[in-house]
C-alpha positions as CSV (number, residue, x, y, z in Angstrom):
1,X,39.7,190.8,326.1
2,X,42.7,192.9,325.9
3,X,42.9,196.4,323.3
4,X,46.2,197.9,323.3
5,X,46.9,200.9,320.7
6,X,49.6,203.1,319.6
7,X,49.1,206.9,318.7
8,X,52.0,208.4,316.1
9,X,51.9,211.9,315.0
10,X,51.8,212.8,311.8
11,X,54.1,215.3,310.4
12,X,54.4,215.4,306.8
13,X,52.3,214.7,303.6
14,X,53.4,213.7,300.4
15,X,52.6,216.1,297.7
16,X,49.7,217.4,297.5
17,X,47.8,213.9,298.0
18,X,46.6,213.7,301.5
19,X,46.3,210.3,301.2
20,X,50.1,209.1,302.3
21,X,51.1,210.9,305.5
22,X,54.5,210.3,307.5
23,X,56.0,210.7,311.2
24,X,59.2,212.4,312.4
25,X,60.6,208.8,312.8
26,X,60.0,208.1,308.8
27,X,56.7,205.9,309.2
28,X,54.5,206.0,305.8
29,X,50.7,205.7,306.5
30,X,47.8,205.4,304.1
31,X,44.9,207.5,305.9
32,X,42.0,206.4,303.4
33,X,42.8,202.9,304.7
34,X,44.5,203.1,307.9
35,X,47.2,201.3,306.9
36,X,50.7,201.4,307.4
37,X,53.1,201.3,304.2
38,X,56.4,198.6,304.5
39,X,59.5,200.6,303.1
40,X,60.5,198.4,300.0
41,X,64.2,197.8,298.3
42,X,63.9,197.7,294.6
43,X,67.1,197.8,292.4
44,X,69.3,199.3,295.2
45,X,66.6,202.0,296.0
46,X,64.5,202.6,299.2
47,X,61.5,203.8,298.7
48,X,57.6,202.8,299.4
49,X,55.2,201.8,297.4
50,X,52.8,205.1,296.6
51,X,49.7,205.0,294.0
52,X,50.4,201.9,292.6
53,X,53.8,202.8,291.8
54,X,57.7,202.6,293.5
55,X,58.5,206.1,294.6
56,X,62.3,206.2,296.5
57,X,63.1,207.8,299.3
58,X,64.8,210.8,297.7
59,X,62.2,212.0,295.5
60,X,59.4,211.6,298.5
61,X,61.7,214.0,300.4
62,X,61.5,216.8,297.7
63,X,58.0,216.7,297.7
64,X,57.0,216.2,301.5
65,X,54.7,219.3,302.3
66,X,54.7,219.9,306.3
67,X,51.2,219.2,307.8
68,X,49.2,222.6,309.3
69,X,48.0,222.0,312.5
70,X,44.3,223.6,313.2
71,X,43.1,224.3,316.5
72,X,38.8,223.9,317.6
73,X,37.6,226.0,320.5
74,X,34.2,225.1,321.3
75,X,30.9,222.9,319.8
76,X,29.4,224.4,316.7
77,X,30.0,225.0,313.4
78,X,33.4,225.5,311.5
79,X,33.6,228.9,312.6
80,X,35.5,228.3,315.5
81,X,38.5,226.3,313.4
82,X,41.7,228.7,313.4
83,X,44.9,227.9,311.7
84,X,48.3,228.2,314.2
């Protein structure tokens, strides 16, 4: 049996949802299900579709919150988790 897997990182987040989360190369990806979104055309617009709705690329751009990254150092409790 062959496995082969890709890795992408995530950049950006939409809103304040962490549920849809997106890549410098404008991948969308549902984290609760591991899933990643097709980009849709619907009357001329490009967009996905986002909690059961058409959102278009324009208005997921004004609301695209950059993703912190956190750093761990060590085995343990939470403690050791420190913002960059």
């Amino acid at each position: 049996m062959i496995t082969i897997s890709k890795t992408y990182d995530l950049v950006w987040q939409y809103g304040e949802s962490t549920k849809y989360k997106f890549t410098k190369e404008g991948r969308c990806f549902n984290t609760q299900t591991n899933r990643e979104l097709k980009k849709t055309l619907v009357g001329g617009s490009v967009g996905f579709c986002l909690n059961g709705g058409f959102v278009s690329l324009t208005k997921i751009r004004q609301k695209l919150i950059k993703i912190k990254k956190y750093t761990y150092k060590g085995f343990g409790n939470h403690k050791n988790l420190k913002l960059c």
